[in-house]
PDB file with one MODEL, atoms N, CA, C and O in Angstrom:
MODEL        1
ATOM      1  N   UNK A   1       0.829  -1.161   0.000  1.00  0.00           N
ATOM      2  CA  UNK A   1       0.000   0.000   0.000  1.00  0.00           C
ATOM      3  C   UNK A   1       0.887   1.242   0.000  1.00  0.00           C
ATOM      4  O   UNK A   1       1.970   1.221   0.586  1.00  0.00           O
ATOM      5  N   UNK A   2       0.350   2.568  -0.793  1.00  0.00           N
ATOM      6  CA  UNK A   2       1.319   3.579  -1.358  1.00  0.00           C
ATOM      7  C   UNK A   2       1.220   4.637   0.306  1.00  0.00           C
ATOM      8  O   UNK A   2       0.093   4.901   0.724  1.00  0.00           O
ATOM      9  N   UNK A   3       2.060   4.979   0.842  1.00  0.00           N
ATOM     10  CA  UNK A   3       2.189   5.844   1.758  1.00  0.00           C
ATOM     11  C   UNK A   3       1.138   7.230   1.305  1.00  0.00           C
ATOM     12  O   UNK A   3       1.264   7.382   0.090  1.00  0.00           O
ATOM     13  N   UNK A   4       0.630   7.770   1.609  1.00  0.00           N
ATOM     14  CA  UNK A   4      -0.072   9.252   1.291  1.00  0.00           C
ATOM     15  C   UNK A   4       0.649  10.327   1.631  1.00  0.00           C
ATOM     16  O   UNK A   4       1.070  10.625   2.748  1.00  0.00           O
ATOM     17  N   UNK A   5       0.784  10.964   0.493  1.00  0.00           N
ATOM     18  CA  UNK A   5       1.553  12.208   0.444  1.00  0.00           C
ATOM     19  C   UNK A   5       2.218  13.012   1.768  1.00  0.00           C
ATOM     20  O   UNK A   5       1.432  13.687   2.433  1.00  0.00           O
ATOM     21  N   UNK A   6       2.893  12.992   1.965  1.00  0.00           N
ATOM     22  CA  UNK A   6       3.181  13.986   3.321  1.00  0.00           C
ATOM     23  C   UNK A   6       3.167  16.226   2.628  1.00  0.00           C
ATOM     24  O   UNK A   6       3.825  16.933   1.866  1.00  0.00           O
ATOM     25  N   UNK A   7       1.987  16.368   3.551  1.00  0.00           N
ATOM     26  CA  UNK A   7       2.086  18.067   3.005  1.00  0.00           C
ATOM     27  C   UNK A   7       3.477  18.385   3.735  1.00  0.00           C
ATOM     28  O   UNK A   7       4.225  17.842   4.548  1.00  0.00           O
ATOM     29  N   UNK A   8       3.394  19.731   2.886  1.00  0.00           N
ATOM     30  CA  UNK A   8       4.556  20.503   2.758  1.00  0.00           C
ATOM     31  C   UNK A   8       5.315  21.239   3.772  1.00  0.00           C
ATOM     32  O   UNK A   8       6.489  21.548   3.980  1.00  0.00           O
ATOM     33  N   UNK A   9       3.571  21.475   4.604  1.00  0.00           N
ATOM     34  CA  UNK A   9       4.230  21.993   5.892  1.00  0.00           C
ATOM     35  C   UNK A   9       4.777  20.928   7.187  1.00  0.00           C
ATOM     36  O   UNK A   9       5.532  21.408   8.033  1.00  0.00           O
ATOM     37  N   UNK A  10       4.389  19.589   7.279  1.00  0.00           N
ATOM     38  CA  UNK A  10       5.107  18.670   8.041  1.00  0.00           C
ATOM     39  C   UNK A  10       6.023  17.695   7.446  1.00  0.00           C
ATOM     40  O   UNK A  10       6.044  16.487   7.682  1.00  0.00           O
ATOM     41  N   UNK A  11       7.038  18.579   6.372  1.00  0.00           N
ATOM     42  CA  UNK A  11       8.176  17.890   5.803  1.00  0.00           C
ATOM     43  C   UNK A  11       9.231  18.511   6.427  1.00  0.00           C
ATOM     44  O   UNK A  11       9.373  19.731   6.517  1.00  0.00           O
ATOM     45  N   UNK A  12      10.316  17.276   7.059  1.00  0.00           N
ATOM     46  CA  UNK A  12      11.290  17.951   7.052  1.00  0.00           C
ATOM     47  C   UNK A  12      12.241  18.338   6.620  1.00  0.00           C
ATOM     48  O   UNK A  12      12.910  17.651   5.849  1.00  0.00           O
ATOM     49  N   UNK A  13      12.621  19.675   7.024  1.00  0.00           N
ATOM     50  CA  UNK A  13      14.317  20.618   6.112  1.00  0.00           C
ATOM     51  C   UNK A  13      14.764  19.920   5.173  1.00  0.00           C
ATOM     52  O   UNK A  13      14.710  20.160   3.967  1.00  0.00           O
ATOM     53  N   UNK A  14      15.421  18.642   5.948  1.00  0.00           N
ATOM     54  CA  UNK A  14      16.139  17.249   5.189  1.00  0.00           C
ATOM     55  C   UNK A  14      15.328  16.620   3.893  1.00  0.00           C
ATOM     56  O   UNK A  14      16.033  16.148   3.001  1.00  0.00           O
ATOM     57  N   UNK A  15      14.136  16.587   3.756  1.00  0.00           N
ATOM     58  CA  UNK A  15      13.326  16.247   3.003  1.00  0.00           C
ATOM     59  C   UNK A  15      13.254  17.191   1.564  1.00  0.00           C
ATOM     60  O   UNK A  15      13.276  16.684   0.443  1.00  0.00           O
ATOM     61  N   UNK A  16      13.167  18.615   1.821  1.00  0.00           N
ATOM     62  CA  UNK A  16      12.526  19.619   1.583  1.00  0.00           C
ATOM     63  C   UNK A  16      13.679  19.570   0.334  1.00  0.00           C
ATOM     64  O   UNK A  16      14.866  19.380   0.597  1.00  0.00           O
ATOM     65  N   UNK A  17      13.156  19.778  -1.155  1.00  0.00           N
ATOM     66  CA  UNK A  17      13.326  19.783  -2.608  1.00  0.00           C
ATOM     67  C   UNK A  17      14.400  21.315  -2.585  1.00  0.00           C
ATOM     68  O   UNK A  17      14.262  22.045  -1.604  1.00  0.00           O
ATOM     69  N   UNK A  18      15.200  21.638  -3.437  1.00  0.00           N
ATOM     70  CA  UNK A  18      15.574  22.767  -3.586  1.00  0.00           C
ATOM     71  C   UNK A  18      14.517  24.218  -3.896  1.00  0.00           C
ATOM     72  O   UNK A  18      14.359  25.347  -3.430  1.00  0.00           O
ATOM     73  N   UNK A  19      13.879  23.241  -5.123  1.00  0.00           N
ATOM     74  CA  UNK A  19      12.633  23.806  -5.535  1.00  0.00           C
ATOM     75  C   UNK A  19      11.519  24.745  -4.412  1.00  0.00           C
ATOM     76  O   UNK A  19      11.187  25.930  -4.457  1.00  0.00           O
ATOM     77  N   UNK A  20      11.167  23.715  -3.502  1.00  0.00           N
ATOM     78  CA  UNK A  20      10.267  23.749  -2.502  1.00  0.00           C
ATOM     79  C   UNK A  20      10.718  24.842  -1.528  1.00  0.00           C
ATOM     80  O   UNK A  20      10.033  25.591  -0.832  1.00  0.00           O
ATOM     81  N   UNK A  21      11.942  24.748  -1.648  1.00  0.00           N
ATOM     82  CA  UNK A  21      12.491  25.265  -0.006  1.00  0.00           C
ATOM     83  C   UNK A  21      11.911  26.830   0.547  1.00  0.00           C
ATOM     84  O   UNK A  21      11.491  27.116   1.669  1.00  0.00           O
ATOM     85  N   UNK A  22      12.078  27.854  -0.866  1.00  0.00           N
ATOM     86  CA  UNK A  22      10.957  29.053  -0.308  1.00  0.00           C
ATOM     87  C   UNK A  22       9.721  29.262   0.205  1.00  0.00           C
ATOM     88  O   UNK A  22       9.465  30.173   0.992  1.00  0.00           O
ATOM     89  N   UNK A  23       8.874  28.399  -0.232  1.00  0.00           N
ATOM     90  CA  UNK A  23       7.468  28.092  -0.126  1.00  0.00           C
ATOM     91  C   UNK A  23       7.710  27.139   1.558  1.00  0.00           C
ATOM     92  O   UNK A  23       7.039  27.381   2.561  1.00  0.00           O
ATOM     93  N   UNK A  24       8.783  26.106   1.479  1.00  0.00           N
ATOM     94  CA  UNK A  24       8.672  25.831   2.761  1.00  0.00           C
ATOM     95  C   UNK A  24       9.402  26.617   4.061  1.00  0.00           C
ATOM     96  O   UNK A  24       9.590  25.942   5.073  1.00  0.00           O
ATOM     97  N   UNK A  25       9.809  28.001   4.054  1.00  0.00           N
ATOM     98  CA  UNK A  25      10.317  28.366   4.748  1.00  0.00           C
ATOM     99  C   UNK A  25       9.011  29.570   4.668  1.00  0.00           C
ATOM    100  O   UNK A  25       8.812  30.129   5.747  1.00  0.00           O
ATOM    101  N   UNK A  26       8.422  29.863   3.906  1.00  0.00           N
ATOM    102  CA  UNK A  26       7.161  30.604   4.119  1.00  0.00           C
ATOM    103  C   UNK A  26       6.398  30.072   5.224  1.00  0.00           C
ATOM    104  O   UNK A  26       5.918  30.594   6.230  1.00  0.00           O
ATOM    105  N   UNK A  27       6.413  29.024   4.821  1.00  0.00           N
ATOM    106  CA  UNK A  27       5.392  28.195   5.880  1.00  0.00           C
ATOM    107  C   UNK A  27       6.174  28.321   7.121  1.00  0.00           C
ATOM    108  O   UNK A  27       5.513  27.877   8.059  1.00  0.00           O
ATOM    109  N   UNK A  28       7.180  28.700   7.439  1.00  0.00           N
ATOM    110  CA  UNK A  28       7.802  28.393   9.304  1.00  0.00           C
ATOM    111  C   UNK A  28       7.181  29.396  10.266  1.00  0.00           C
ATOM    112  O   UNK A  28       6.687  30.341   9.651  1.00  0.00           O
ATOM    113  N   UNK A  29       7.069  29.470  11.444  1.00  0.00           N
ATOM    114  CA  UNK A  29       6.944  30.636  12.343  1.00  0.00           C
ATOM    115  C   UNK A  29       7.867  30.896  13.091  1.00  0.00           C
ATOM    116  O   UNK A  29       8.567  30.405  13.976  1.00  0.00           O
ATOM    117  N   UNK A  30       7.635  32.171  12.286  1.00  0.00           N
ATOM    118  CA  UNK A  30       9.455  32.967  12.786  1.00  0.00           C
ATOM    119  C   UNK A  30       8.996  33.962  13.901  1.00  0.00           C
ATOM    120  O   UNK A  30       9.585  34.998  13.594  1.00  0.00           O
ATOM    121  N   UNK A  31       8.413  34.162  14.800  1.00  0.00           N
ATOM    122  CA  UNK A  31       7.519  34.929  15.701  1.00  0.00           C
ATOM    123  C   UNK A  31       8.288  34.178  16.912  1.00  0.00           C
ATOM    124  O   UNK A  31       8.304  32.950  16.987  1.00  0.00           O
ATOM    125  N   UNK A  32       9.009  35.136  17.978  1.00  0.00           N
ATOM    126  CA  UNK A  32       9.711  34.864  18.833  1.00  0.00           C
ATOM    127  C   UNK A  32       8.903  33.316  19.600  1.00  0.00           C
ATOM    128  O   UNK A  32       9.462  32.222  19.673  1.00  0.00           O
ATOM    129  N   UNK A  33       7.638  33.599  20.046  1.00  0.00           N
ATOM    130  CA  UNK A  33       7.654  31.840  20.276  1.00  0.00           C
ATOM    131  C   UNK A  33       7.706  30.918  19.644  1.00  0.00           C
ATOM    132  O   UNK A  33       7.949  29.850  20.206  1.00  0.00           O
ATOM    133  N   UNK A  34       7.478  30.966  18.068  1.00  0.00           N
ATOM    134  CA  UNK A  34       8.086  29.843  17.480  1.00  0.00           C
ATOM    135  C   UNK A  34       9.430  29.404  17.554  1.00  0.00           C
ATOM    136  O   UNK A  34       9.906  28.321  17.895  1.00  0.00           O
ATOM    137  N   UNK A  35      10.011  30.589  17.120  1.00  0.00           N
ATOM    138  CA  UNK A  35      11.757  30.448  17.344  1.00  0.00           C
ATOM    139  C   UNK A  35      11.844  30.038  18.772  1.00  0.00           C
ATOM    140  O   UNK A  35      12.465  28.976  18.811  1.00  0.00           O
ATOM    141  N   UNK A  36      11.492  30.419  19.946  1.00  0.00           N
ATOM    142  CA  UNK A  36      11.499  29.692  21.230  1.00  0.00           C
ATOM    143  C   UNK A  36      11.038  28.531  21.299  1.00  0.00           C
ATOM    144  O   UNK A  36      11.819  27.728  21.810  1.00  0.00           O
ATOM    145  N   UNK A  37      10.121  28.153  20.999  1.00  0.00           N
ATOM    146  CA  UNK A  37       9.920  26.620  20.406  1.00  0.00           C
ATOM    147  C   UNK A  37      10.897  25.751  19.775  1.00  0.00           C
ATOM    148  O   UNK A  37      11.392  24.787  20.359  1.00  0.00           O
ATOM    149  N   UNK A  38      11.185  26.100  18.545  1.00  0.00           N
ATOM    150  CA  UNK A  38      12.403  25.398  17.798  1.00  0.00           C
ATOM    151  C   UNK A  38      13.279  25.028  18.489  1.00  0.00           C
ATOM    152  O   UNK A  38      13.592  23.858  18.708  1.00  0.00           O
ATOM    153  N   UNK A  39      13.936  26.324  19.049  1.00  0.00           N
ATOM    154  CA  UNK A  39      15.122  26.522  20.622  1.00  0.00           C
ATOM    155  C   UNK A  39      14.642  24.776  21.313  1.00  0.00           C
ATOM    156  O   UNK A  39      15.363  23.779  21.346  1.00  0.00           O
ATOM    157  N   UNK A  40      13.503  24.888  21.693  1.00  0.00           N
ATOM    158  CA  UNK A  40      12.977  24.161  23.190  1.00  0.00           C
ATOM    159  C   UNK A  40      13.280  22.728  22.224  1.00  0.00           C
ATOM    160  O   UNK A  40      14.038  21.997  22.862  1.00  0.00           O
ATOM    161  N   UNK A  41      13.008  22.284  21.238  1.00  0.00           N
ATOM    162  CA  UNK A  41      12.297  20.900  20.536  1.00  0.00           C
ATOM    163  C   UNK A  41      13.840  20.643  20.155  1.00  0.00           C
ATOM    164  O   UNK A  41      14.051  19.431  20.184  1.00  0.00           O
ATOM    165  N   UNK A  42      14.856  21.291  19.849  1.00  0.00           N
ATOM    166  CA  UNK A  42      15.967  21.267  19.542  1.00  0.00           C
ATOM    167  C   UNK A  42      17.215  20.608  20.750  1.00  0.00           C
ATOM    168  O   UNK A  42      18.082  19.740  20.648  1.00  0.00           O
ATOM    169  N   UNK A  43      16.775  21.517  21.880  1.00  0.00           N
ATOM    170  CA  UNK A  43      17.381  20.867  23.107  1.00  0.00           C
ATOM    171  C   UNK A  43      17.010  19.766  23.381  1.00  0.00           C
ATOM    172  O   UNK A  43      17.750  18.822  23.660  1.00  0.00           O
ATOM    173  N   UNK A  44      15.745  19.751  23.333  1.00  0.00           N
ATOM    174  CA  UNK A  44      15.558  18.770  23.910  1.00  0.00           C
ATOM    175  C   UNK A  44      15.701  17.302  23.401  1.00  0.00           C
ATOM    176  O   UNK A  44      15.814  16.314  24.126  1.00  0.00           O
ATOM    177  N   UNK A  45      15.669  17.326  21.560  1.00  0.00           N
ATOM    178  CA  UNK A  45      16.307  16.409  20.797  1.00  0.00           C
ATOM    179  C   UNK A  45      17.850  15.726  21.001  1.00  0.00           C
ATOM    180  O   UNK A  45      18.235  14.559  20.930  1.00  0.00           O
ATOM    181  N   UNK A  46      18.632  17.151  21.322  1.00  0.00           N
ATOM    182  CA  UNK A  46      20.043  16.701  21.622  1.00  0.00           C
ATOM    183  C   UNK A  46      20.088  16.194  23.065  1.00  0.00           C
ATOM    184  O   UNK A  46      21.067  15.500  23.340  1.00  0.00           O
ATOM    185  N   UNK A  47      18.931  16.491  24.319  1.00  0.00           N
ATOM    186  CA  UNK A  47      19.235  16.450  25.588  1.00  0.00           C
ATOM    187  C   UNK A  47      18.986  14.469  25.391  1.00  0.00           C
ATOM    188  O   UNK A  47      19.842  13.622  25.649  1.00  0.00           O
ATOM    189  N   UNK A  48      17.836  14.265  24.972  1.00  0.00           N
ATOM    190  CA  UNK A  48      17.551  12.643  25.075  1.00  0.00           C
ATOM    191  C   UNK A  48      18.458  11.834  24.106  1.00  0.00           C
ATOM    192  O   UNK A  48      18.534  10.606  24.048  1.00  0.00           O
ATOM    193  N   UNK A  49      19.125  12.736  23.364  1.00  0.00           N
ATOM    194  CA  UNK A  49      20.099  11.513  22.021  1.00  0.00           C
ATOM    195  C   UNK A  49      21.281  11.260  22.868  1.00  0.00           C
ATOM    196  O   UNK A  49      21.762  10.131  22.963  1.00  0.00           O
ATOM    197  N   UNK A  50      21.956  12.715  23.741  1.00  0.00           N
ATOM    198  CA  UNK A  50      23.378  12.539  24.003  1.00  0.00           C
ATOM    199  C   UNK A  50      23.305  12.374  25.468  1.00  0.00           C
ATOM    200  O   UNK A  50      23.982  11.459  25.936  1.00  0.00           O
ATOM    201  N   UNK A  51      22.665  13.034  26.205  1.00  0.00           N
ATOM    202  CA  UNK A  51      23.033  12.584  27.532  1.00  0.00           C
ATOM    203  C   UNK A  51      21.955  12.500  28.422  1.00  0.00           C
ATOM    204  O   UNK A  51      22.097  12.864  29.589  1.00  0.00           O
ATOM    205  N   UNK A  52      20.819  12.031  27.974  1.00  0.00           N
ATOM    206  CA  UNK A  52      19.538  11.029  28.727  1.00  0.00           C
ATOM    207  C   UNK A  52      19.710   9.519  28.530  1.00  0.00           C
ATOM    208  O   UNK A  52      18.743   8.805  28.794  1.00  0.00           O
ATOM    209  N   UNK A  53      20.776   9.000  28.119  1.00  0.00           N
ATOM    210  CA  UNK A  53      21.088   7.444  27.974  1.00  0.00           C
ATOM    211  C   UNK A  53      21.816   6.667  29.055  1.00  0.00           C
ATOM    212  O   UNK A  53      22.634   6.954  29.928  1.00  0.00           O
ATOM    213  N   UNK A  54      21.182   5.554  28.641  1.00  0.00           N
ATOM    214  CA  UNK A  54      21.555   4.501  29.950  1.00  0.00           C
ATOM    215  C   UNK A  54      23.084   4.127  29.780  1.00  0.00           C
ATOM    216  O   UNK A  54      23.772   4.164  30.800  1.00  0.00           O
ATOM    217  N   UNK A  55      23.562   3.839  28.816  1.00  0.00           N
ATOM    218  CA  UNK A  55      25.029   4.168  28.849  1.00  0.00           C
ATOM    219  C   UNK A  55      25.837   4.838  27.914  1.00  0.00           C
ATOM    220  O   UNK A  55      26.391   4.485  26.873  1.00  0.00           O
ATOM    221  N   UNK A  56      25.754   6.091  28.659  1.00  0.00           N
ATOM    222  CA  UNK A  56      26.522   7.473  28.426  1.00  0.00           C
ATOM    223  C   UNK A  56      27.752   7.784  28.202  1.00  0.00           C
ATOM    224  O   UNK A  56      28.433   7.361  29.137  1.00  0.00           O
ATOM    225  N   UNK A  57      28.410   8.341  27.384  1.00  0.00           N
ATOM    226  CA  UNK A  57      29.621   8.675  27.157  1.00  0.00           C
ATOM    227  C   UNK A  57      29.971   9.902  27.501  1.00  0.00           C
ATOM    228  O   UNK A  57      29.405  10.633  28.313  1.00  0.00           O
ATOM    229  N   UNK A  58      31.125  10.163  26.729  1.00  0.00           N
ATOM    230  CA  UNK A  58      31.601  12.181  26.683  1.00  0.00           C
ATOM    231  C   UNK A  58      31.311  12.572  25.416  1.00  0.00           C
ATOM    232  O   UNK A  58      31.670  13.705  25.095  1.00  0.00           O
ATOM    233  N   UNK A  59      30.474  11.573  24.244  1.00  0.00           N
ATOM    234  CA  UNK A  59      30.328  12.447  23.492  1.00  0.00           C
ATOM    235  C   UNK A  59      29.147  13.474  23.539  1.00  0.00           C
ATOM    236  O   UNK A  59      29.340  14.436  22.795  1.00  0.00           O
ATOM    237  N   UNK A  60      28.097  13.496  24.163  1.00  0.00           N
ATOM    238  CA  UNK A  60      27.227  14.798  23.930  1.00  0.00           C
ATOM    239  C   UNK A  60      28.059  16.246  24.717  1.00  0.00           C
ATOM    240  O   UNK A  60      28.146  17.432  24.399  1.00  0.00           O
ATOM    241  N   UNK A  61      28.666  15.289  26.069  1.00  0.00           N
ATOM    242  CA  UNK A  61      29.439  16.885  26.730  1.00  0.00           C
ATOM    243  C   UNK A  61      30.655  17.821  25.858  1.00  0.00           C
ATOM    244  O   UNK A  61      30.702  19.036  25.664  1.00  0.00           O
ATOM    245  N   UNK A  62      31.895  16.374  25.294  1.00  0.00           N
ATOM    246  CA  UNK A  62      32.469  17.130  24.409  1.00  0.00           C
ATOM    247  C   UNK A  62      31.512  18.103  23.179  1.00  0.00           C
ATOM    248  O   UNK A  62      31.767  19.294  23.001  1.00  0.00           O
ATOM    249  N   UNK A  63      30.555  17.471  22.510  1.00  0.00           N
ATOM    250  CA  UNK A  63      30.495  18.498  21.874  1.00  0.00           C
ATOM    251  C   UNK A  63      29.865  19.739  22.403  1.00  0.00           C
ATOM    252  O   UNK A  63      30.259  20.748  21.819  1.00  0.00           O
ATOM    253  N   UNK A  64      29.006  19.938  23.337  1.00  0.00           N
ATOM    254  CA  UNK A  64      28.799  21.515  23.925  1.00  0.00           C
ATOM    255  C   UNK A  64      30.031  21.853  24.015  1.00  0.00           C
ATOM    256  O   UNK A  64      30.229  22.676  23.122  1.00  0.00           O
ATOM    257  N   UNK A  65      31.243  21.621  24.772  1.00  0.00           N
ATOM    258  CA  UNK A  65      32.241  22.002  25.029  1.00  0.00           C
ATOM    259  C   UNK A  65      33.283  22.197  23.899  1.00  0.00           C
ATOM    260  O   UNK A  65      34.206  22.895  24.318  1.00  0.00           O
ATOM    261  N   UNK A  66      33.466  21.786  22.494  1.00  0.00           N
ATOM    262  CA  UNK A  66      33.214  22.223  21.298  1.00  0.00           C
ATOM    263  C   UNK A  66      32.697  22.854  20.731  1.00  0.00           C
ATOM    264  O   UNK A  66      33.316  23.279  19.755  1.00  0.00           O
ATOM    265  N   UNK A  67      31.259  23.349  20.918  1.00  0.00           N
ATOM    266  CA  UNK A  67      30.833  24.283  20.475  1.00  0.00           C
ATOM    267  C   UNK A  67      31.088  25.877  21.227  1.00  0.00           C
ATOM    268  O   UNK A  67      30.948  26.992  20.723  1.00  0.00           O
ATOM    269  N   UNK A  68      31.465  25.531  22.461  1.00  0.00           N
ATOM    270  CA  UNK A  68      31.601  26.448  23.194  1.00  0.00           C
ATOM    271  C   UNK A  68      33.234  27.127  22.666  1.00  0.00           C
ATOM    272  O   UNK A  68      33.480  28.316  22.463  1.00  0.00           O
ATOM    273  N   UNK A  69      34.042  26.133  22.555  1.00  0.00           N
ATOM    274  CA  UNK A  69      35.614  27.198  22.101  1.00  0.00           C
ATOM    275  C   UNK A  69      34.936  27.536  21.023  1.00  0.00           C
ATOM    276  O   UNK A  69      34.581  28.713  20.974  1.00  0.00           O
ATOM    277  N   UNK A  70      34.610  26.743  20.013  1.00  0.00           N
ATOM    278  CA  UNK A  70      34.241  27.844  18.504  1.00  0.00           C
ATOM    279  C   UNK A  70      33.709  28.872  18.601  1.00  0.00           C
ATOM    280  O   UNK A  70      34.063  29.803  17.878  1.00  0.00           O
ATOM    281  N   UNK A  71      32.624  29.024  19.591  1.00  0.00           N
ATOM    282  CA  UNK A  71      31.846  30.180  19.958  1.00  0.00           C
ATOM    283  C   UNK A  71      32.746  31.458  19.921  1.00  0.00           C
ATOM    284  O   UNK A  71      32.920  32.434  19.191  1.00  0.00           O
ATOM    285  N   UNK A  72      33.387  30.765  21.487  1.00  0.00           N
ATOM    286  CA  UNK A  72      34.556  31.732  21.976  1.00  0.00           C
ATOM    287  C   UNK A  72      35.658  32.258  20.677  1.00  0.00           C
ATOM    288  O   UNK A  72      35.750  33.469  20.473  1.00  0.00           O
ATOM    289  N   UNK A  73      36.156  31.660  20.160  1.00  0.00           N
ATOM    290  CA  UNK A  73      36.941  31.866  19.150  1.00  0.00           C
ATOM    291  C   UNK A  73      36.691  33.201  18.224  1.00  0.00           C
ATOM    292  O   UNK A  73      37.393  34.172  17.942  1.00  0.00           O
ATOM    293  N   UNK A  74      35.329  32.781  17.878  1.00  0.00           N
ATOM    294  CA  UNK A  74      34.414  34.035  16.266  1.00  0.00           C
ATOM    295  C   UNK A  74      34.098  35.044  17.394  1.00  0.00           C
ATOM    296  O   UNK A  74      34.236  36.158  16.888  1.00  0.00           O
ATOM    297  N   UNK A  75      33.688  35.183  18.871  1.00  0.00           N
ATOM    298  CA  UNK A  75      33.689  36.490  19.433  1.00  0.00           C
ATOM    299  C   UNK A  75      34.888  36.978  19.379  1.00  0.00           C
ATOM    300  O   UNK A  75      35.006  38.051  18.786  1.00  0.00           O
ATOM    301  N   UNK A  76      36.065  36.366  19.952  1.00  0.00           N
ATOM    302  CA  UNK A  76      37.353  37.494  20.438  1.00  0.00           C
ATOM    303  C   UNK A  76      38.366  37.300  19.189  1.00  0.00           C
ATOM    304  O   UNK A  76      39.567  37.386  19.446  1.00  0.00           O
ATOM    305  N   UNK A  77      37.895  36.997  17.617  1.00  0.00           N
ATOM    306  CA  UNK A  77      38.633  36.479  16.460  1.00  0.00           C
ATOM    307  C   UNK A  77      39.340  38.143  16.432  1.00  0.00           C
ATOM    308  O   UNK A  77      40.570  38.141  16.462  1.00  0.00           O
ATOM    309  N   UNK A  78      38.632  39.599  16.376  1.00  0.00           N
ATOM    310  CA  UNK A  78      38.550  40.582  16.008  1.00  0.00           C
ATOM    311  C   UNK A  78      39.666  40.754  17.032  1.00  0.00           C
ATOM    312  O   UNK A  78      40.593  41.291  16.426  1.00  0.00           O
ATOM    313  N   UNK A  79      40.045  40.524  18.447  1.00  0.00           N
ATOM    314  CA  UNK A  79      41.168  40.929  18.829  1.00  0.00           C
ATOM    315  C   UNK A  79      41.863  40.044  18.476  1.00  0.00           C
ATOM    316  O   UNK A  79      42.848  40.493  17.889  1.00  0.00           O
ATOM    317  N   UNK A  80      41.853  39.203  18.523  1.00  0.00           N
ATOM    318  CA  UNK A  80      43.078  38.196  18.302  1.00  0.00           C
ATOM    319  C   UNK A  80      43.433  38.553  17.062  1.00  0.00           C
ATOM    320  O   UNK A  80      44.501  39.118  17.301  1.00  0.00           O
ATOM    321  N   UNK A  81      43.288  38.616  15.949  1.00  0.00           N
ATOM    322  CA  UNK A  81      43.639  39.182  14.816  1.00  0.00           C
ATOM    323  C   UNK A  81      44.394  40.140  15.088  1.00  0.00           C
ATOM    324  O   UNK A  81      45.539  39.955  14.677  1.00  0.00           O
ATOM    325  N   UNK A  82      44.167  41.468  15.819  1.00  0.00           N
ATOM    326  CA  UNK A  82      45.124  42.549  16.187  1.00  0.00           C
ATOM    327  C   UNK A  82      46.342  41.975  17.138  1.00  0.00           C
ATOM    328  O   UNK A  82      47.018  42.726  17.840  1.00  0.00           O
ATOM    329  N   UNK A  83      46.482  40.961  17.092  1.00  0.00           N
ATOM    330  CA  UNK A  83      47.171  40.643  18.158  1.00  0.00           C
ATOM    331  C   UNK A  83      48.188  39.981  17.366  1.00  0.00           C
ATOM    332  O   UNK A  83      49.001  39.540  18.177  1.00  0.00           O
ATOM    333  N   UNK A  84      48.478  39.747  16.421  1.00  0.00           N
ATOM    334  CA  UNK A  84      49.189  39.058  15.559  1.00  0.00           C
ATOM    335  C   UNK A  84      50.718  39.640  15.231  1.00  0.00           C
ATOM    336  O   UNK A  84      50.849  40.771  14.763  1.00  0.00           O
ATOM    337  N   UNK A  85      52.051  38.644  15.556  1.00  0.00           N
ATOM    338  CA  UNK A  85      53.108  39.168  14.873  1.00  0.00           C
ATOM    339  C   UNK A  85      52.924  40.108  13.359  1.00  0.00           C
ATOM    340  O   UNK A  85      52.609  39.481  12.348  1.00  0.00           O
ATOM    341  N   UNK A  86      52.986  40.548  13.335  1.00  0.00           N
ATOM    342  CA  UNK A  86      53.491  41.445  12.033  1.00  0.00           C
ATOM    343  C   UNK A  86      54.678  41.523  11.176  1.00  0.00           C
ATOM    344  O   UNK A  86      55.613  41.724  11.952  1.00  0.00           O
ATOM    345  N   UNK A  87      55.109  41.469  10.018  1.00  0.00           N
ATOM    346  CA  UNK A  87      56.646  42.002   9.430  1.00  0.00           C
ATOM    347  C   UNK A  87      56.535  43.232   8.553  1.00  0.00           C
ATOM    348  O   UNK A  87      56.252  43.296   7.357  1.00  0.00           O
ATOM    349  N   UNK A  88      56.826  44.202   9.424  1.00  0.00           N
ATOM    350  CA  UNK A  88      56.945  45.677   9.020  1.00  0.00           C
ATOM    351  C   UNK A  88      58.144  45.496   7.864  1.00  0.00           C
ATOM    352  O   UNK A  88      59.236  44.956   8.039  1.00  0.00           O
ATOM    353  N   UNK A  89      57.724  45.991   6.859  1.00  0.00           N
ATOM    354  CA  UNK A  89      59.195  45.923   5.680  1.00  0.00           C
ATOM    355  C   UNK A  89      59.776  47.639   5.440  1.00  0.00           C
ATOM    356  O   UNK A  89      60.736  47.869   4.705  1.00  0.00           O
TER     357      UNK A  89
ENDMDL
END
């Protein structure tokens, strides 16, 4: 039996045609509680994959803690850049 179409608005990103992709980003809600939503459904995806398991590793902590130097990095890139040996000619 043929699956029935999935609409456009409960496809996901991953799914979503090149074609499609304006029309499906029309469809999102970009209105601070949606985006707070996303935020919430997002954590909480990574909270039960990486470190709500019965046997747990360091990989969900390393990567916050990965994401956290990169973070750090692209804020203070602008001094650190000034901070650089130079060769005055």
């Amino acid at each position: 039996m043929a699956q029935p179409p999935v609409l456009l608005k409960d496809t996901k990103l991953m799914d979503v045609k090149l074609g499609q992709l304006p029309s499906w980003l029309a469809m999102r809600d970009f209105t601070p509680g949606g985006i707070l939503g996303a935020c919430r459904r997002g954590y909480d995806r990574y909270y039960n994959k990486y470190i709500n398991v019965k046997k747990g590793g360091l990989g969900g902590i390393s990567m916050v803690l990965a994401g956290y130097v990169v973070l750090s990095y692209i804020w203070s890139y602008s001094h650190i850049k000034h901070d650089r040996r130079r060769k005055y000619h």
